[in-house]
VEXSEFI-342827 format. One record per residue (C-alpha): residue number from 1; x negated, y, z. Coordinates in steps of 0.05 Angstrom, whole numbers, padded with zeros to 5 digits. Example, Ala and Ser with C-alpha at 12.3 -4.5 7.8 and 13.67 -1.06 7.14 Angstrom:
<pts>
resi,x,y,z
1,-00246,-00090,00156
2,-00273,-00021,00143
</pts>
This chain:
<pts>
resi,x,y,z
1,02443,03144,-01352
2,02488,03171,-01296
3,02460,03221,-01247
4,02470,03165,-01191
5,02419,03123,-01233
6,02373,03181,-01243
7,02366,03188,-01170
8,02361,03118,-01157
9,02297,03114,-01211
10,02263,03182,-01178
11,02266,03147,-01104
12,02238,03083,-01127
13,02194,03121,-01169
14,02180,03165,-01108
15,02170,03114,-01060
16,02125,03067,-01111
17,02078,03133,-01107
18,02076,03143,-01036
19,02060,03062,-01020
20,02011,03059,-01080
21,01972,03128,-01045
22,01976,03091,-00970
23,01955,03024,-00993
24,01895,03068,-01037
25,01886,03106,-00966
26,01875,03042,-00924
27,01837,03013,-00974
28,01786,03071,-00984
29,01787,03084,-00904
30,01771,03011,-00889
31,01727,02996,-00959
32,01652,02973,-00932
33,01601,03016,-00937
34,01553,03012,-00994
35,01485,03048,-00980
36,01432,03067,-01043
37,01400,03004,-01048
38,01350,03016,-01104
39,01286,03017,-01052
40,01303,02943,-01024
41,01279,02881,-01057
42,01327,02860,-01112
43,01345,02792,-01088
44,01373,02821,-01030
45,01408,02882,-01065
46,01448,02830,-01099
47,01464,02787,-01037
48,01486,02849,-00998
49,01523,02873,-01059
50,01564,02815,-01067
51,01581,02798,-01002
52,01607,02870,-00993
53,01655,02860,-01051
54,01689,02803,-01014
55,01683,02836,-00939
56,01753,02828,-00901
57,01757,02791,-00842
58,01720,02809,-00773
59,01667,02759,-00778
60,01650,02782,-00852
61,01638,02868,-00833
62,01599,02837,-00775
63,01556,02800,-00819
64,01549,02853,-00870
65,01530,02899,-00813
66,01473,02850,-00789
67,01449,02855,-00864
68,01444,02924,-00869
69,01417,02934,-00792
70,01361,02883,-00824
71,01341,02923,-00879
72,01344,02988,-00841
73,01409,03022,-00857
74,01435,03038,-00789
75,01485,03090,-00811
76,01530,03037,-00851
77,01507,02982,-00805
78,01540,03022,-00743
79,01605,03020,-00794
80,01610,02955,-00805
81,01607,02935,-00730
82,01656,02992,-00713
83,01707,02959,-00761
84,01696,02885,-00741
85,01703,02913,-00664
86,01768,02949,-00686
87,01793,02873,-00722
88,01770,02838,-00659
89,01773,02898,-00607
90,01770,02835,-00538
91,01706,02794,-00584
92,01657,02808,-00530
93,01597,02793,-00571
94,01629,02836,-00631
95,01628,02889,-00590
96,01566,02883,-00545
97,01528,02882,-00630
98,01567,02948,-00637
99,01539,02984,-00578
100,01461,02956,-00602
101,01480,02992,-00672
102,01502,03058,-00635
103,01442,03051,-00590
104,01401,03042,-00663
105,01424,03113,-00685
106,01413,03143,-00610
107,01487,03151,-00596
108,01468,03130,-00525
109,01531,03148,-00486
110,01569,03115,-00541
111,01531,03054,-00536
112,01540,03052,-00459
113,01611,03059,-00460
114,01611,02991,-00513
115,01561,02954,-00468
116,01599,02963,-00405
117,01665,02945,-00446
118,01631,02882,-00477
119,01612,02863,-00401
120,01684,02864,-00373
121,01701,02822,-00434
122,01653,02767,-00411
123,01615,02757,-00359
124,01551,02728,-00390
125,01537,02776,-00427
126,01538,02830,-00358
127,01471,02813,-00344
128,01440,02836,-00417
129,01487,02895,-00428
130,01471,02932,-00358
131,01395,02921,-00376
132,01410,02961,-00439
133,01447,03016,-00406
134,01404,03015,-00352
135,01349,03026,-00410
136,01392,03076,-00442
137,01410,03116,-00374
138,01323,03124,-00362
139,01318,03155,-00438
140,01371,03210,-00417
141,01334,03218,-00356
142,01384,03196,-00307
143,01343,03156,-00269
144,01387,03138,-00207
145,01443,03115,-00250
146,01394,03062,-00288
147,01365,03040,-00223
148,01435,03017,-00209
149,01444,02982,-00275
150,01374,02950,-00262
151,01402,02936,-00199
152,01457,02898,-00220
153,01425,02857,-00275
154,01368,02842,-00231
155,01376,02766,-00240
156,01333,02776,-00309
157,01258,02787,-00304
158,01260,02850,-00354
159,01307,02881,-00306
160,01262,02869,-00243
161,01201,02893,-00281
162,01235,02964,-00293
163,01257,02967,-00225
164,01186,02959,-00205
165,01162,03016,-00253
166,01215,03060,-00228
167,01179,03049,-00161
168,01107,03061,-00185
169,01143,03128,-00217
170,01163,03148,-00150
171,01107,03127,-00125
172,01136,03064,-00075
173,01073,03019,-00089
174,01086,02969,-00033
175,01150,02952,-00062
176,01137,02958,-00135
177,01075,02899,-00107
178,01127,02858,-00086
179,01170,02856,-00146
180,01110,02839,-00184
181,01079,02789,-00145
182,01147,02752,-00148
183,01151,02765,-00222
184,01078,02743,-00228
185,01087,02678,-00191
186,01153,02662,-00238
187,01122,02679,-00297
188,01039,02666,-00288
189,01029,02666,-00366
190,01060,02738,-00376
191,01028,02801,-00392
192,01065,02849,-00357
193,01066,02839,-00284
194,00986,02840,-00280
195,00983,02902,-00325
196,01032,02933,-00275
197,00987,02910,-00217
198,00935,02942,-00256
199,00970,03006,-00255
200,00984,02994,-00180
201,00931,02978,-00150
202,00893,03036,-00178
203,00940,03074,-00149
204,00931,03047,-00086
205,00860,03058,-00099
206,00835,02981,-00098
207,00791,02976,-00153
208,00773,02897,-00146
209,00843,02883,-00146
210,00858,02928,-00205
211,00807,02883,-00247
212,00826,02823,-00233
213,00898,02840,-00255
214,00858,02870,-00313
215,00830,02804,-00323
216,00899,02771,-00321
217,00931,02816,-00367
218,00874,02813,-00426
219,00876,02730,-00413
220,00952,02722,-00421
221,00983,02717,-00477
222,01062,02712,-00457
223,01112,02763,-00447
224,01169,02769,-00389
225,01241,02743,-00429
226,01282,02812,-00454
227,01345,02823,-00475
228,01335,02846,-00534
229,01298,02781,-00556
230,01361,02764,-00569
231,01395,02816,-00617
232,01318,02817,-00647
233,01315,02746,-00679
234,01388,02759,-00698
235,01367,02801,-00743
236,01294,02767,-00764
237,01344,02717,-00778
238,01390,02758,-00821
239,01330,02770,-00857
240,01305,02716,-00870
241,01361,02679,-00893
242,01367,02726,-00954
243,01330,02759,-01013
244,01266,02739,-01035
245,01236,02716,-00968
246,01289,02660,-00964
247,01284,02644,-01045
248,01203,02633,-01023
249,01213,02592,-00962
250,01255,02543,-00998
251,01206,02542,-01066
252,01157,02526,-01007
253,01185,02471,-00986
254,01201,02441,-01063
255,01125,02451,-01077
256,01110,02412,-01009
257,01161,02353,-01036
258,01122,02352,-01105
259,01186,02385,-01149
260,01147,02434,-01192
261,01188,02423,-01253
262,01252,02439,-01209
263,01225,02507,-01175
264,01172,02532,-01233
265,01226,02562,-01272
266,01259,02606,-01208
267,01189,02620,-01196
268,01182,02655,-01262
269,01241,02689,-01255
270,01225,02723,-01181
271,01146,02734,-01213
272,01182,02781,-01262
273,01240,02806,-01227
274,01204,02824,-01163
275,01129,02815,-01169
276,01088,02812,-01104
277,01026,02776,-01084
278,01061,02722,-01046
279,01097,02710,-01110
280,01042,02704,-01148
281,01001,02658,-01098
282,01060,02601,-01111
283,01064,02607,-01178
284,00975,02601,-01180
285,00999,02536,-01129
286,01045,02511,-01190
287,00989,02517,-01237
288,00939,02484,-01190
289,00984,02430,-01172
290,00989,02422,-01256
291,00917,02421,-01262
292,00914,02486,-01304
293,00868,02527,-01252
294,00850,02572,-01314
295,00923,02608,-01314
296,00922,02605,-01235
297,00854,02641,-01238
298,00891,02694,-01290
299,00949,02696,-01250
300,00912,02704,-01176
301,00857,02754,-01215
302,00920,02794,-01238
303,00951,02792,-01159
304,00876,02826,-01135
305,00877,02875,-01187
306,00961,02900,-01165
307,00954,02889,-01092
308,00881,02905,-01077
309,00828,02859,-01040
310,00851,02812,-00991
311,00816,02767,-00947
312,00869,02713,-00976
313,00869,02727,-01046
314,00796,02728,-01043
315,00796,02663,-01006
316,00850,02635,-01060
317,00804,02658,-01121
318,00740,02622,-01093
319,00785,02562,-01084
320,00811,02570,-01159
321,00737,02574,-01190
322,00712,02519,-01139
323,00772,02484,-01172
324,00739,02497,-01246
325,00667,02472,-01218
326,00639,02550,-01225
327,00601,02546,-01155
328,00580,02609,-01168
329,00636,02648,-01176
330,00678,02602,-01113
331,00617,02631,-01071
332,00623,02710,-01091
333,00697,02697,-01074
334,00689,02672,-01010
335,00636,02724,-00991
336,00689,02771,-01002
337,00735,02741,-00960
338,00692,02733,-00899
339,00671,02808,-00908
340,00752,02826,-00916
341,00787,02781,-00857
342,00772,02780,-00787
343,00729,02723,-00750
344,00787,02674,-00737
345,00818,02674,-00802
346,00754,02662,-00841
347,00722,02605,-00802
348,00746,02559,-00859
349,00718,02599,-00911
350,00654,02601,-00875
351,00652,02539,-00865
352,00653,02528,-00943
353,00589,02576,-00960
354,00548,02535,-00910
355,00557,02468,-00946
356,00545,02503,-01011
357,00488,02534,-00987
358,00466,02471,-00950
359,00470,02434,-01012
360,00434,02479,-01052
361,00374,02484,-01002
362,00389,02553,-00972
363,00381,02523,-00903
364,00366,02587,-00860
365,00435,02623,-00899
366,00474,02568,-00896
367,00456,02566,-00813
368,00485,02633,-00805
369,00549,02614,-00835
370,00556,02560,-00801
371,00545,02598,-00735
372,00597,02650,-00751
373,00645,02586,-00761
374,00638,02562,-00705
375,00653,02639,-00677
376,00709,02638,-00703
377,00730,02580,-00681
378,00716,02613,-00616
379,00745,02673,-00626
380,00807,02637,-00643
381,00809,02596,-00579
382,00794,02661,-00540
383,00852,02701,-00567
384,00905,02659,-00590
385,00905,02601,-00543
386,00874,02634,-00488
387,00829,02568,-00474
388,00773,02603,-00445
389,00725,02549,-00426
390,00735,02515,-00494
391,00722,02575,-00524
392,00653,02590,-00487
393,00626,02521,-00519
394,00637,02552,-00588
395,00605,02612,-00571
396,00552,02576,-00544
397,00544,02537,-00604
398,00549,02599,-00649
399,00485,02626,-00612
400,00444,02563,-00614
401,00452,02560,-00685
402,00440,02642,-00691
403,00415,02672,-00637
404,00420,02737,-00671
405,00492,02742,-00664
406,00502,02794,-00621
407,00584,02786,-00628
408,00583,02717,-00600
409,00539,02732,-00539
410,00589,02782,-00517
411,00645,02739,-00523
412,00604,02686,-00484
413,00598,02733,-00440
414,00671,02751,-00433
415,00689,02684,-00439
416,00637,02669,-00373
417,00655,02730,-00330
418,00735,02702,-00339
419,00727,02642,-00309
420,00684,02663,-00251
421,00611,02642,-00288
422,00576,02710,-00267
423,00503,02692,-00276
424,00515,02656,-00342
425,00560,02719,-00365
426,00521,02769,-00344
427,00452,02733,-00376
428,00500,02727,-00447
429,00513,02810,-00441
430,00438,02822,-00430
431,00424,02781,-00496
432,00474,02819,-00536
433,00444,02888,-00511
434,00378,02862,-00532
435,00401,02851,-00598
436,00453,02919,-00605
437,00424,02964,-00551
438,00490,03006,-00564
439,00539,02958,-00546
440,00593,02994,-00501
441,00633,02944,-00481
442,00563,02905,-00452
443,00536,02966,-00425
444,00602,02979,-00381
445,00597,02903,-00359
446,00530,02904,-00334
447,00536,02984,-00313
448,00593,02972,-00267
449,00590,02910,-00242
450,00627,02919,-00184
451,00676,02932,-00230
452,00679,02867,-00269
453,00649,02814,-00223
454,00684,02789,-00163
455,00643,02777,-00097
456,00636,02696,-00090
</pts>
């Protein structure tokens, strides 16, 4: 070979090197993160595995990003977004979920700089993006500087709430009143203006007012709309479209349709591949639904012994022997499950031990249960649907039945004093101080009742 040729071979061979280390450069610079992720389900290890093997176009490190921001890596999360932001630098929403993952790792200057830029790059988003800088500005203490942010996204409610509590923390009452009587007027259902004029009014030392936002604020059960509502079921969503939570939701829905031969056997598999007690509770459903309640009882008895007691698994179990005619047993279980859940959630169960009980002739036990049925049913109105005068006539059946329950007097009580009904509230906290002399939350009612009862 002539020396021409020779030189010829070492440039190719010298420039095949140099392109095969820049394209192995860009490659590893621009490869997607891959955290440790032994300590996550494995359904969703696998999912987030994959789909990080095939990440390349902006859309894809953004989604891979949301996965790992879901399952708590922030680190590679902020990665991902900072690569789909570089791919699709004027994608205002691209860029407004990159700031949110800087703002994750409390790179809050960072962040800001990413909101403001995701604002110029479309104006709907201006609004939501100065509330989180505004947000941001108040945790590095630069309070003027947030108030303006505040100001200028003052067209959402969460904004005009922290304006207001940057004027109780200056101590402008009057016009932190007025922010949140407007706010309360908009938004009558919501918990935080009426815990603010809580907070104001006993600064402005007007007690009667200050309970009767108290009042408000333990009755509602709404929240102002925030920002980061938003971002927040993106990412409930992101979880709950993959791993095991998903793979349950849709053997749900095949149990609901009747298809157990089409979901048992993926039920199997996730029992051994990533045993939990919601796992197992399906596959006991599967065996019910088969009439072979003996392998459900093994397979719920199993779930108790792993996991621990649970008002649900107990409630399951009772079910299971009820389903095998062993009375007996059913009723132990459901003991346990009143003793283990709270009032609400064991009303049902309840309910069950009184028509056992009734049908075996324990009248005066059966009575009881049925009374603390009937307080949960209360307690259920009371606190989740806030329907207070619905939830008084369950209370008030509760203490006909058993007028020893000292629980449902004081929730008569409160449910009474709420809607204005003084003598019959304060006549339902003197009953339930007969009955538990050491009652606080009575004692303070009746104590202080300038307090807690308006003048008519």
């Amino acid at each position: 070979m002539k020396r021409r040729d020779w030189l010829l071979a070492l440039v190719i061979a010298v420039e095949l090197v140099a392109g095969g280390y820049w394209v192995l450069r860009h490659w590893t610079l621009h490869m997607p993160p891959l955290p440790d992720l032994t300590n996550i389900e494995p359904y969703a290890a696998e999912e987030i595995a994959a789909f990080q093997s095939r990440c390349g176009s902006a859309e894809d490190w953004r989604r891979l990003g949301e996965m790992y921001m879901a399952y708590g890596f922030f680190s590679e999360a902020e990665a991902c977004h900072r690569r789909a932001a570089e791919l699709s630098s004027e994608h205002a929403e691209i860029v407004f979920q990159w700031a949110f993952s800087l703002e994750r790792l409390g790179w809050l200057e960072s962040a800001n700089e990413q909101y403001e830029r995701a604002a110029h790059l479309q104006t709907a988003l201006a609004d939501e993006a100065r509330y989180f800088i505004g947000r941001n500005l108040l945790r590095l203490e630069q309070v003027n500087e947030a108030r303006t942010a505040f100001t200028q996204a003052q067209r959402l409610p969460a904004a005009r709430y922290e304006l207001a509590r940057l004027e109780v923390r200056e101590g402008r009452f009057a016009e932190a009143e007025k922010i949140v009587l407007d706010l309360d007027r908009s938004y009558s259902g919501a918990v935080q203006p009426p815990y603010l004029g809580y907070r104001v009014m006993l600064a402005q030392n007007q007690p009667k007012m200050a309970q009767a936002y108290s009042d408000r604020a333990a009755s509602n059960r709404g929240r102002l709309p925030n920002p980061f509502d938003r971002p927040w079921r993106r990412l409930e969503q992101a979880h709950d479209q993959m791993g095991l939570s998903a793979q349950l939701r849709r053997i749900e829905k095949g149990l609901s349709d009747g298809k157990l031969s089409r979901w048992e056997p993926e039920l199997s598999t996730a029992f051994r591949k990533n045993w939990t007690p919601s796992v197992a509770d399906l596959l006991a459903e599967i065996h019910l639904q088969k009439r072979d309640p003996v392998q459900a009882l093994q397979i719920l008895t199993n779930a108790q012994e792993r996991a621990g007691p649970s008002a649900h698994l107990a409630q399951r179990l009772g079910e299971t022997h009820e389903e095998l005619g062993d009375m007996r047993n059913a009723v132990e279980c459901f003991r346990r499950a009143v003793r283990l859940g709270w009032a609400a959630e064991t009303k049902d169960t309840h309910y069950k031990i009184h028509l056992h009980l009734e049908k075996s002739g324990a009248n005066i036990e059966a009575k009881k249960h049925l009374a603390h049925a009937l307080f949960g049913a209360g307690m259920e109105l009371f606190w989740r649907k806030a329907v207070l005068k619905e939830a008084a006539v369950a209370f008030e059946k509760a203490v006909e039945i058993d007028p020893a329950l000292a629980d449902a007097w004081f929730f008569l009580g409160e449910a009474r004093r709420l809607v204005n009904e003084h003598d019959a509230a304060r006549m339902a906290f003197e009953r339930c101080l007969a009955l538990r002399p050491h009652f606080g939350m009575a004692q303070v009612k009746l104590t202080d009742p300038r307090r807690f009862f308006k003048e008519k």
